[in-house]
N, CA and C atoms as a LAMMPS dump frame, in Angstrom:
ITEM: TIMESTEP
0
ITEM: NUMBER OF ATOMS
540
ITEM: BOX BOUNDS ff ff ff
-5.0000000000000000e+02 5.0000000000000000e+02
-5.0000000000000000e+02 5.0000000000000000e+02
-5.0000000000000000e+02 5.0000000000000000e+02
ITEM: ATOMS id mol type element x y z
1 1 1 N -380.877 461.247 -372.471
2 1 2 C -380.006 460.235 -371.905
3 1 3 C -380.015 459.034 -372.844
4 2 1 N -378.939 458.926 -373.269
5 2 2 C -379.189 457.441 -374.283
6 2 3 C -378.333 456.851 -373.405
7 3 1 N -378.428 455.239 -374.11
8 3 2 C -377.741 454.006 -373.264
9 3 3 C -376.733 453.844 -373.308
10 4 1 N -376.677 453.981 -374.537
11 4 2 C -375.011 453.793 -374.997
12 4 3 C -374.091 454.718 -375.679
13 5 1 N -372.976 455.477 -375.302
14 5 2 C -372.498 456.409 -376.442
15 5 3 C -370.891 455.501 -376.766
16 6 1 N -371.008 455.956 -378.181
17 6 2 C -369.301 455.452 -378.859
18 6 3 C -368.334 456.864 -378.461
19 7 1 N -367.187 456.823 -378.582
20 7 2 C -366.14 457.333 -378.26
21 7 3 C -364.816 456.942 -379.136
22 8 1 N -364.578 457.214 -380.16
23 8 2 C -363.494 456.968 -380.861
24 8 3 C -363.453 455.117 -381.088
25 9 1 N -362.762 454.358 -380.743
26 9 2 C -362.83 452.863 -380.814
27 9 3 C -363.253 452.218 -379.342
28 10 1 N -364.502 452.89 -378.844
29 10 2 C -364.683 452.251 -377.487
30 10 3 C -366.291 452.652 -377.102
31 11 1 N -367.062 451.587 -376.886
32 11 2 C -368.373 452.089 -376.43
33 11 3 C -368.634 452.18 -374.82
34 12 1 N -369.444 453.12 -374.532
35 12 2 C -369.654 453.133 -373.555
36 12 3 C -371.29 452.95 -372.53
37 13 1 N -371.348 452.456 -372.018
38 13 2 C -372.763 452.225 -371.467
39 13 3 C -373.227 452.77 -370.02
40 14 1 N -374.749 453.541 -370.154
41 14 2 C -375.183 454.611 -369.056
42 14 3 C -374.871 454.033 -367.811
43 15 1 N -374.027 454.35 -366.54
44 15 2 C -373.689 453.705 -365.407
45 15 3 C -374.218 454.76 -364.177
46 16 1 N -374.352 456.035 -364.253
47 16 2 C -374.431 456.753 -363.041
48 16 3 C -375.447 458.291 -364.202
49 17 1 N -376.954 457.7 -363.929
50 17 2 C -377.909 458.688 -363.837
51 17 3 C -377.566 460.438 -363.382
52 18 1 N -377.517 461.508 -364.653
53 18 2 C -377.411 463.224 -364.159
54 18 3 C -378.252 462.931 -362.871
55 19 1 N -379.486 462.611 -362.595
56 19 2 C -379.976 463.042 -361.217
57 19 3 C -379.9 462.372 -359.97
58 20 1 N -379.005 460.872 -359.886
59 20 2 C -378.22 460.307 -359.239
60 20 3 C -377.005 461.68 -358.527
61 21 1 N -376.369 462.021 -359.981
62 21 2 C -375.499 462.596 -359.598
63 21 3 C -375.551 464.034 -358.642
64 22 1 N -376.605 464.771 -359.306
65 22 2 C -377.093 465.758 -358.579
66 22 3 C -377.236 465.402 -357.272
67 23 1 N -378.129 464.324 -356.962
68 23 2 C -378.344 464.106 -355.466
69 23 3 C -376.98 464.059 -354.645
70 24 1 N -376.226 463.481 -355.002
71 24 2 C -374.894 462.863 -354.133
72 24 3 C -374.124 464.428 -354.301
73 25 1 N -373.698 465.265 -355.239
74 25 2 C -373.461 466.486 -355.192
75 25 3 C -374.086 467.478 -354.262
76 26 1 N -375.248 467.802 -354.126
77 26 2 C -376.066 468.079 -353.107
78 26 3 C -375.675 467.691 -351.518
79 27 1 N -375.822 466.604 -351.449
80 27 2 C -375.407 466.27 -350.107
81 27 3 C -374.02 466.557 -349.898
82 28 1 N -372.922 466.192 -350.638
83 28 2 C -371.59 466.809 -350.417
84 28 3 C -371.958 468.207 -350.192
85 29 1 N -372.173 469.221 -350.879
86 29 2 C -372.16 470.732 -350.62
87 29 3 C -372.847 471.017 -349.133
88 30 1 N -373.903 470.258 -348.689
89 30 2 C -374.706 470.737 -347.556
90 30 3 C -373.856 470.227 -346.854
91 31 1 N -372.77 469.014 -346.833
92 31 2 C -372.046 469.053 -345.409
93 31 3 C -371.032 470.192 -345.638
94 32 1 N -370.574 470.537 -346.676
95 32 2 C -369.141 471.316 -346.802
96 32 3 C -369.303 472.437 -346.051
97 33 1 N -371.017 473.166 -346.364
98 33 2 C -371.456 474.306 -345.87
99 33 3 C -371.927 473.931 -344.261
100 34 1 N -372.03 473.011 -343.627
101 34 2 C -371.639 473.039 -342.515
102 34 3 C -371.297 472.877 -341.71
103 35 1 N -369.775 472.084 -342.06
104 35 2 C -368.342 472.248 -341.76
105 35 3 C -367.503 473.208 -341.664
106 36 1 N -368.102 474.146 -342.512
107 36 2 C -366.936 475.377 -342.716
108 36 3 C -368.119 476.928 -342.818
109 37 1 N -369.216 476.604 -341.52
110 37 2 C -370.145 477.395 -341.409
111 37 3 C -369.665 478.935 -340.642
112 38 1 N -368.756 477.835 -339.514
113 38 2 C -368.051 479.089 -338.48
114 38 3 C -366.799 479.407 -339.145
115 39 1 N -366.081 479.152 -340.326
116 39 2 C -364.191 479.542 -340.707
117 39 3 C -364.599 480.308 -342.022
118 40 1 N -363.48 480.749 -341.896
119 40 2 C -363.655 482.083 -342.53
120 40 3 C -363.235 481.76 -344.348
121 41 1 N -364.526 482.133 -344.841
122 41 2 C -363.698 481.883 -346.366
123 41 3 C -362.96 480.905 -347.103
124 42 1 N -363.686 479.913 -347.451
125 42 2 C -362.662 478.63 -347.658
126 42 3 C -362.587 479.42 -349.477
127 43 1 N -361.545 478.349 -349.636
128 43 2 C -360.935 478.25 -351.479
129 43 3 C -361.135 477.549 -351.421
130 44 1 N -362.116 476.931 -352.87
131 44 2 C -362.562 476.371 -353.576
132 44 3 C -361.952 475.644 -354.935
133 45 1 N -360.778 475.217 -354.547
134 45 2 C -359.762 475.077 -356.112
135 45 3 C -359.956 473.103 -356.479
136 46 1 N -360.689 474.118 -358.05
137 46 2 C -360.777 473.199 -358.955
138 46 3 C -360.185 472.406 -359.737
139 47 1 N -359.578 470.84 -359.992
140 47 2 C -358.933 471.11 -360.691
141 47 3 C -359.3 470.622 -362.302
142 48 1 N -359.046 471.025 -363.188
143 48 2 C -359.404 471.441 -364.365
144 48 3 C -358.317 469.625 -364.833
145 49 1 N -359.166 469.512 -366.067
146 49 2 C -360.45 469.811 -366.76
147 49 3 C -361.307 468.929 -366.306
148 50 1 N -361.536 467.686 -365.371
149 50 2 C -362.462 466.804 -365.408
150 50 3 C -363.589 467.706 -364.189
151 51 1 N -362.733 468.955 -363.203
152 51 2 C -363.542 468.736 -362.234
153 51 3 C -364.608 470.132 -362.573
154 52 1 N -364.876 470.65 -364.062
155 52 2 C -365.42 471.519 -363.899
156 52 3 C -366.884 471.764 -364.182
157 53 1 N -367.381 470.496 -363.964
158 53 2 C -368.952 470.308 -364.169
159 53 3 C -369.114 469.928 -362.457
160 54 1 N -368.208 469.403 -361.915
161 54 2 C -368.77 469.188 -360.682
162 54 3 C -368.559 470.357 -359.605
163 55 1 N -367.371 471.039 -360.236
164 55 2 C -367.478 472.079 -359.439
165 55 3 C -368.772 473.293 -359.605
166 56 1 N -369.038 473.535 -361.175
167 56 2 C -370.154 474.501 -361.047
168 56 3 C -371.448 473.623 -360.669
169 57 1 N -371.566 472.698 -360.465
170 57 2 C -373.409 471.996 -359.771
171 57 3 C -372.823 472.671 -358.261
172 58 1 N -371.537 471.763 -357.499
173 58 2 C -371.244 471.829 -355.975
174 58 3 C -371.24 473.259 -355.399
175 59 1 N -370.766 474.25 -356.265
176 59 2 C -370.723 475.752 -356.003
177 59 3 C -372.42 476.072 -355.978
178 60 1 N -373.348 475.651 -356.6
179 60 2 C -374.495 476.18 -356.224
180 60 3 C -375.371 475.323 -355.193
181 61 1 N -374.568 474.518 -354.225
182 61 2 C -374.864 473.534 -353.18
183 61 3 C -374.115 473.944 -351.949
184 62 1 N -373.763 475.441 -351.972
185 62 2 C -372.337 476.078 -351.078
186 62 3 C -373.452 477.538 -350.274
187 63 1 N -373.807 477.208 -349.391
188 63 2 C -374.047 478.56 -348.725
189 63 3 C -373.288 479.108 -347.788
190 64 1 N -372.207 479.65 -348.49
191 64 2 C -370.648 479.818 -347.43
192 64 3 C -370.686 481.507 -348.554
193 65 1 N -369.957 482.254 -348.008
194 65 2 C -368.831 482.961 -348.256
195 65 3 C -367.939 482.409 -348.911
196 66 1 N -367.218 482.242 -350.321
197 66 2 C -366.243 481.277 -350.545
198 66 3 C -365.614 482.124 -351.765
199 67 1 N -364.282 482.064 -351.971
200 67 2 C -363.925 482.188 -353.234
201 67 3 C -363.767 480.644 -354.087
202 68 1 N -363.395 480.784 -355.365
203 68 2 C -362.978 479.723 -356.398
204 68 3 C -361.533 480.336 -357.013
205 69 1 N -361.222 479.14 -357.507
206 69 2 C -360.369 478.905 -358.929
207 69 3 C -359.866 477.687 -358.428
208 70 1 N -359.065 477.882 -359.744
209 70 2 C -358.672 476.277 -360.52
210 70 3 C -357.351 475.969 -361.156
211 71 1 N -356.953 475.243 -360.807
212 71 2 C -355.439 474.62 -361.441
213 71 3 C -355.34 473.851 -362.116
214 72 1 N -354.755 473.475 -363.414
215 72 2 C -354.559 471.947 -364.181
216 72 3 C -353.45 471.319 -363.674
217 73 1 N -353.713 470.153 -363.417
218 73 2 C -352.909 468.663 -363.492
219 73 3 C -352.921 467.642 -364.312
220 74 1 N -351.822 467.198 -364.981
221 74 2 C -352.344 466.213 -365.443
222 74 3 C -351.45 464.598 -365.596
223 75 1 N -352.009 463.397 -365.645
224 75 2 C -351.387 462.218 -365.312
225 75 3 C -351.715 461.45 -366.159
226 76 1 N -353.121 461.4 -367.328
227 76 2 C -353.799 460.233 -368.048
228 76 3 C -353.364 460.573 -369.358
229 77 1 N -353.232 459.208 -369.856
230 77 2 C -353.07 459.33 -371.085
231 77 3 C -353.825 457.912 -372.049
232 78 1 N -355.039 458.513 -372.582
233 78 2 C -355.684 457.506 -372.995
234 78 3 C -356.799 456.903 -371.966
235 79 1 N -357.108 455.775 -371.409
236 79 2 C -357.794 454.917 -370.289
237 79 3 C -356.451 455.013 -369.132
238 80 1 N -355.342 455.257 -369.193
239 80 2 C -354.308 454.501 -368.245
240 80 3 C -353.69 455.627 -367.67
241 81 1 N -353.312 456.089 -366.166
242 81 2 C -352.873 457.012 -365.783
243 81 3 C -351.263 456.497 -366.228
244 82 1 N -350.687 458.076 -366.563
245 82 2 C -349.29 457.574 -366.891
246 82 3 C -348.383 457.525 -365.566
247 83 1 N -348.893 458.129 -364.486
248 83 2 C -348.077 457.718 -363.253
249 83 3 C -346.914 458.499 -363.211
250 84 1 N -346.99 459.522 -364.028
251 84 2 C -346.339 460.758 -363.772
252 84 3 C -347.044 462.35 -364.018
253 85 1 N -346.988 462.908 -362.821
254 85 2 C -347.562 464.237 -362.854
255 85 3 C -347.022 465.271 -363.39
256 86 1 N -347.874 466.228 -364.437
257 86 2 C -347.178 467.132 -364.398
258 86 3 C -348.225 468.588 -364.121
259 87 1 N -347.44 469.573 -363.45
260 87 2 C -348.251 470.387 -363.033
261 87 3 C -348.285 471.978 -364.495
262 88 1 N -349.616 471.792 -364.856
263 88 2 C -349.746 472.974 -366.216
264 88 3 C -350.09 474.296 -365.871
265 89 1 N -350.84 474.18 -364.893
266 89 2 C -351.405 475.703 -364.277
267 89 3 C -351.249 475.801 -363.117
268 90 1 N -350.431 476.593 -362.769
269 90 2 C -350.388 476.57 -361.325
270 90 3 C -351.342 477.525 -360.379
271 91 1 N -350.959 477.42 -359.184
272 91 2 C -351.914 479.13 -358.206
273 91 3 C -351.231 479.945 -358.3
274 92 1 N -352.077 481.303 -358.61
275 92 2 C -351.61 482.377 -358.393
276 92 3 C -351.652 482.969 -356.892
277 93 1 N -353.061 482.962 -356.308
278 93 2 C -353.439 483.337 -355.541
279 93 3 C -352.196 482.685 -354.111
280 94 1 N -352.308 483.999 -353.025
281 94 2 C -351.63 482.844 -352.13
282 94 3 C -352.303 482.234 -351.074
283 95 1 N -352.244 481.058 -350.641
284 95 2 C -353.279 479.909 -349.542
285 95 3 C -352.421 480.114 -348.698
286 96 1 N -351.67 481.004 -347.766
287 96 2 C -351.327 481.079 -346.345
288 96 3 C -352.159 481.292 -345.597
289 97 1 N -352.425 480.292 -344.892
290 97 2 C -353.217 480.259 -344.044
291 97 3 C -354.896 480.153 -344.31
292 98 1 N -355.289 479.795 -345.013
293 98 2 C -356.875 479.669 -345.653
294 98 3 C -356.823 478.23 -345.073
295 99 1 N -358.37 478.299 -345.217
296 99 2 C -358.815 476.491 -345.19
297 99 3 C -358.677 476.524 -347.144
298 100 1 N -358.853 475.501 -347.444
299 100 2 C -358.52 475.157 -349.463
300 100 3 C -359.14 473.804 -349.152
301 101 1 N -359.993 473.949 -350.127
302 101 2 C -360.882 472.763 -349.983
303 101 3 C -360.777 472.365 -351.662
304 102 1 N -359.87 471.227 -352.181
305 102 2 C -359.884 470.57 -353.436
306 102 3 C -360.951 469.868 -354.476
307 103 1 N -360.98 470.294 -355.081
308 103 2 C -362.271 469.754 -355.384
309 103 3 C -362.149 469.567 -356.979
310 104 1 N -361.884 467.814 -356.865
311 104 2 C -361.632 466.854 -358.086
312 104 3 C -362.717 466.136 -358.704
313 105 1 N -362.498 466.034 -359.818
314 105 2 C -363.808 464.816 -360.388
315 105 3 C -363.529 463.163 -359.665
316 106 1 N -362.241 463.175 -359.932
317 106 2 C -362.205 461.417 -359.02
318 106 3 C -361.07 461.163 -359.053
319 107 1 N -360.774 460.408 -358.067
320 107 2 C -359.515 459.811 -357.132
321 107 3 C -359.581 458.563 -357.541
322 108 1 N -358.67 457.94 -358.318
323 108 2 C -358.326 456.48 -358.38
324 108 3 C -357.029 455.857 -358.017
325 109 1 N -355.631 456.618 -358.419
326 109 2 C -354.84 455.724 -357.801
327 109 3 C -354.473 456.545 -356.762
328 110 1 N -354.551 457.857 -357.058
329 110 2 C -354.136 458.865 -355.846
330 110 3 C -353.145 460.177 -355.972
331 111 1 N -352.177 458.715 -357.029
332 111 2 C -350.954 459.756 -357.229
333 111 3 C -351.412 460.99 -357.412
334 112 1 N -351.514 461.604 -358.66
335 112 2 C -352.028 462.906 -358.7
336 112 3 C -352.279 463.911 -357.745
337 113 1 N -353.195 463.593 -356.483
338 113 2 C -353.793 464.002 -355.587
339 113 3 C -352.612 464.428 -354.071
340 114 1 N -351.995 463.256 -354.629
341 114 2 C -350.698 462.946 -353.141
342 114 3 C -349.712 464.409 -353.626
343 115 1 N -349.617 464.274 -355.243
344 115 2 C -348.625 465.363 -355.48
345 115 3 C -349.184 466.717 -355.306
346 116 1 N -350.59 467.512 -355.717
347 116 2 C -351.12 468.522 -355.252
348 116 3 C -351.061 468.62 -354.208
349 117 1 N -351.14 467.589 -353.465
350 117 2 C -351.305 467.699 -351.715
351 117 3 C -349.78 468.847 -350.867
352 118 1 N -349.399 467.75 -351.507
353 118 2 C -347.548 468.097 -351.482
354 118 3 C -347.352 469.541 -351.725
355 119 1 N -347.844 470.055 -352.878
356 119 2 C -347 471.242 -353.353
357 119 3 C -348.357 472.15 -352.826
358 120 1 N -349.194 472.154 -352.428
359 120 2 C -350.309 472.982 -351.657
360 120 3 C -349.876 473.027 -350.634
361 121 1 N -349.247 471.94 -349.768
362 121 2 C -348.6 472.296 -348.156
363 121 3 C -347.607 473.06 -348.332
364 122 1 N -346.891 473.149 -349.432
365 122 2 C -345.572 474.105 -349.191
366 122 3 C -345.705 475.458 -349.031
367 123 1 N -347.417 475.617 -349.363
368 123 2 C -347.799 477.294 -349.505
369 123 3 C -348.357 477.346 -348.264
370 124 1 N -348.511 476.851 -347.516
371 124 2 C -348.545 476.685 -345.912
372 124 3 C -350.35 477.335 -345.555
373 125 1 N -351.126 476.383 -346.107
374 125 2 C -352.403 476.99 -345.945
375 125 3 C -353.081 476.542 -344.714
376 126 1 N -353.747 476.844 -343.9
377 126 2 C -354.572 476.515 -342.385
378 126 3 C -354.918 474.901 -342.509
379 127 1 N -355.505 474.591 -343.779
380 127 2 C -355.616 473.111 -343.674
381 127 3 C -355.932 472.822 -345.328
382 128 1 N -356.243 471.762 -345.487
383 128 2 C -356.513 471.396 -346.881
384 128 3 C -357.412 469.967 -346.482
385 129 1 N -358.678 470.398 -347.713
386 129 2 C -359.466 469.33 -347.629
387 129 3 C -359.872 469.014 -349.076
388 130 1 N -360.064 467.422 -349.47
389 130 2 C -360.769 466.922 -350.368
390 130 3 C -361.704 467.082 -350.579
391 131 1 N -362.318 467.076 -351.898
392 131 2 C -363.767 466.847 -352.62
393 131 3 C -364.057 466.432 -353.661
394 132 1 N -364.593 465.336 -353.799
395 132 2 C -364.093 464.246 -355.086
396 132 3 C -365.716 463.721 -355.001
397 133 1 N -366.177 464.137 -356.655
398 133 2 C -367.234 463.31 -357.23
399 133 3 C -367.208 462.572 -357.081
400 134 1 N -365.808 461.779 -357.153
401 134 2 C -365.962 459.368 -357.563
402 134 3 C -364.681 459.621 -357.015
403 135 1 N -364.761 458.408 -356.082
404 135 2 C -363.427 457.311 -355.58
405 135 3 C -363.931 456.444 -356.115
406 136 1 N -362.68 455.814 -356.622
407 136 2 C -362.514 454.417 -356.745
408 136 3 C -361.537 453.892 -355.521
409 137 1 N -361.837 453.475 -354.954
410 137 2 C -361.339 452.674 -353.251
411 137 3 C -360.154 451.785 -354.001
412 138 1 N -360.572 450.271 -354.255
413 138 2 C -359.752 449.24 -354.729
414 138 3 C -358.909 449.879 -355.532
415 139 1 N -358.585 450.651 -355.944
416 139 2 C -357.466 451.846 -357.362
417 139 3 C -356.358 452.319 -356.277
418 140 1 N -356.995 452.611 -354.797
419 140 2 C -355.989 453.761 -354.619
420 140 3 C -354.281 453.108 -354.334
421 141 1 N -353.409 454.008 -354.69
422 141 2 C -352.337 453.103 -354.588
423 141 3 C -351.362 453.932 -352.964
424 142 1 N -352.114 455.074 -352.877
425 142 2 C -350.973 455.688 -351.567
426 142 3 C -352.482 456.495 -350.577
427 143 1 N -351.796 456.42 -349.427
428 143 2 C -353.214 456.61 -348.818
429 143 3 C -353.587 458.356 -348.844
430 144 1 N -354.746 458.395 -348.506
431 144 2 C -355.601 459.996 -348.858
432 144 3 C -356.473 460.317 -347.655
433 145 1 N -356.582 461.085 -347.199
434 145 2 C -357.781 461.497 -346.414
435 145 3 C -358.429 462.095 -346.933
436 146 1 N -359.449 461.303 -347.671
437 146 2 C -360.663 462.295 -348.494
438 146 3 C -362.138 462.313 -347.504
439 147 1 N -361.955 463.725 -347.403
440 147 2 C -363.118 464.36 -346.365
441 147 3 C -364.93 464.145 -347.021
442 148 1 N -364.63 464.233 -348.23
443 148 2 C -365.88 464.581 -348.877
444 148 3 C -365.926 463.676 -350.392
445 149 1 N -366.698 462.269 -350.254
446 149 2 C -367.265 461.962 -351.445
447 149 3 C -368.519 461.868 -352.191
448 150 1 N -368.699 462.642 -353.275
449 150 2 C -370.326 462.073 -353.421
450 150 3 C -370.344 460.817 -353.638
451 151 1 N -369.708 460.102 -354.945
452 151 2 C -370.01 458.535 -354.748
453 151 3 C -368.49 457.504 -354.914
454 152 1 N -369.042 456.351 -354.209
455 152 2 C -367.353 455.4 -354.435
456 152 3 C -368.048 454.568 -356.14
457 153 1 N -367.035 454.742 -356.544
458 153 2 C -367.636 453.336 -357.885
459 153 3 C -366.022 451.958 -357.817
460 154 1 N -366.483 451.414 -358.851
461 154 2 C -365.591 450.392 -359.289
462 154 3 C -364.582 450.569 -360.139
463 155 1 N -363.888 450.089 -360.716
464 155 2 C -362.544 450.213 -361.153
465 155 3 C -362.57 450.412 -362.706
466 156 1 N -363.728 450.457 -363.061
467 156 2 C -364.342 450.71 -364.38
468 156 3 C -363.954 452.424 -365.043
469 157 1 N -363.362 452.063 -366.363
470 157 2 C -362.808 453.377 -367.165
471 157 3 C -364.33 454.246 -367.19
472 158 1 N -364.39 454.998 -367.045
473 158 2 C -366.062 455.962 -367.08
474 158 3 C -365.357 457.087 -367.689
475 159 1 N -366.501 457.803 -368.17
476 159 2 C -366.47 458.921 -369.311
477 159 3 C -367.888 460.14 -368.977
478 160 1 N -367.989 460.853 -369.253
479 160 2 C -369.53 462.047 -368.965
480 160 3 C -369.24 462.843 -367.842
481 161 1 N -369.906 463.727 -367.637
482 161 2 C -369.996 464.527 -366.545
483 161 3 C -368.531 465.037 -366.101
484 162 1 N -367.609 465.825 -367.014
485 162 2 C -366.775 465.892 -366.696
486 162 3 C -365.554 465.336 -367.249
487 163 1 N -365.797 463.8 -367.052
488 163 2 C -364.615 462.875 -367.738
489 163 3 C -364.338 462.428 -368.949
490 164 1 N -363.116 462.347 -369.832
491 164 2 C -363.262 462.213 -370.975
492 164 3 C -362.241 460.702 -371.295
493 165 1 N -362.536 460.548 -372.428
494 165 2 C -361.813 459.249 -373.07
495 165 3 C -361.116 460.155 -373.949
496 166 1 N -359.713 460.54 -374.107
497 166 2 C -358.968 461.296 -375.507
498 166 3 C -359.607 462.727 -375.973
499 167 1 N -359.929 463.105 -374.621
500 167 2 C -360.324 464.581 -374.486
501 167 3 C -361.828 464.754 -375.04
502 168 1 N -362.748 463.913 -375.115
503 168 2 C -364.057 463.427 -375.763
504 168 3 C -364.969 462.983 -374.934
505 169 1 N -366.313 463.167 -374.541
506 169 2 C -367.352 462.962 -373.162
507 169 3 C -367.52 463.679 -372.43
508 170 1 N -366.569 464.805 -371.957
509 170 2 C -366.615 465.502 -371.046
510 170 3 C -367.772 466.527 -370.811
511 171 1 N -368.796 466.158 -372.423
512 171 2 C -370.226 467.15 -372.092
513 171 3 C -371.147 466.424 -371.454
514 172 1 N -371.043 464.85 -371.613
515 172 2 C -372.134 464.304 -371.095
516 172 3 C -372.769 464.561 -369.698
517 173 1 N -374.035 464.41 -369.456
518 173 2 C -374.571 464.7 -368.321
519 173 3 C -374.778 463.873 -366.935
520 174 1 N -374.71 462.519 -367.843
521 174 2 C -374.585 461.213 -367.138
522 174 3 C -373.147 460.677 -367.279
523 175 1 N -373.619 459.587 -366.517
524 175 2 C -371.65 459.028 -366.647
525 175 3 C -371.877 457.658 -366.794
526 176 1 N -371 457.04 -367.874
527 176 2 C -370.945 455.775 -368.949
528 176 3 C -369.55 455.279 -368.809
529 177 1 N -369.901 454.146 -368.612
530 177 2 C -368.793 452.891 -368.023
531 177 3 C -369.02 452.277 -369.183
532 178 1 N -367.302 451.924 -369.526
533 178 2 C -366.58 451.112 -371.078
534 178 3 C -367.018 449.935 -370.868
535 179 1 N -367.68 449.746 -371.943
536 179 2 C -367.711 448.497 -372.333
537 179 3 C -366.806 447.423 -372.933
538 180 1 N -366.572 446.428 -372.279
539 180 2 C -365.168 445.527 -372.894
540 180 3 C -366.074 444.162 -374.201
């Protein structure tokens, strides 16, 4: 764990401890698993690329019956969401009637999330639920019912565990907030 990592023209400094994170991952999975102790088979859809470190820790925090996969979305460009979605991978599989339980690295303004929401109801699945490593609360710009967070943070650009700055960080283990 070092303190500080660089990133192209931007440093970044250690903000959220790997075993911080583990813990709060942990506890998300033990409620998911028993919430969805008595329903049959939830989906597990990931979406790619930030959410796939949190999805393989949360999948071994799952004592369910469950399938996976994963869809790309994408909205950022650089630090700044561009505020337009576009969808790269779609589902194959079909969610009629399943519970589908989403499961993102982090929710900040929403958009993104509002539009999966959208085009997941059209496949008419039993219900749909959130699961998001990091909210950022003060970010969101349209409202969400997110069922399941491990942690809320601040409005701060972060990078590690998933998240990247220009496709870069996404091995880190910890997670590092930009330094201005």
């Amino acid at each position: 764990m070092s303190a500080t990592v660089k990133l192209n023209d931007k440093t970044f400094q250690l903000s959220i401890p790997h075993e911080q994170l583990i813990k709060a991952i942990s506890r998300v999975g033990g409620q998911i698993s028993h919430d969805y102790a008595d329903k049959e088979c939830p989906l597990f859809l990931g979406v790619l690329n930030g959410a796939f470190m949190f999805m393989g820790e949360l999948m071994q925090h799952i004592d369910l019956n469950c399938e996976v996969s994963f869809i790309k979305m994408a909205s950022y460009s650089g630090t700044a969401s561009t505020g337009k979605v576009q969808e790269l991978i779609g589902l194959s599989k079909s969610i009629e009637g399943r519970h589908v339980i989403i499961v993102e690295d982090i929710v900040d303004t929403g958009v993104t999330m509002k539009h999966l929401l959208e085009t997941l109801q059209a496949r008419k699945p039993k219900e749909i639920r959130i699961a998001t490593l990091l909210l950022k609360p003060d970010k969101l710009k349209v409202e969400l019912d997110i069922h399941y967070v491990a942690m809320r943070i601040p409005n701060d650009f972060i990078v590690g565990y998933g998240l990247d700055y220009d496709g870069l960080g996404r091995n880190y283990r910890d997670i590092y907030t930009v330094m201005e």
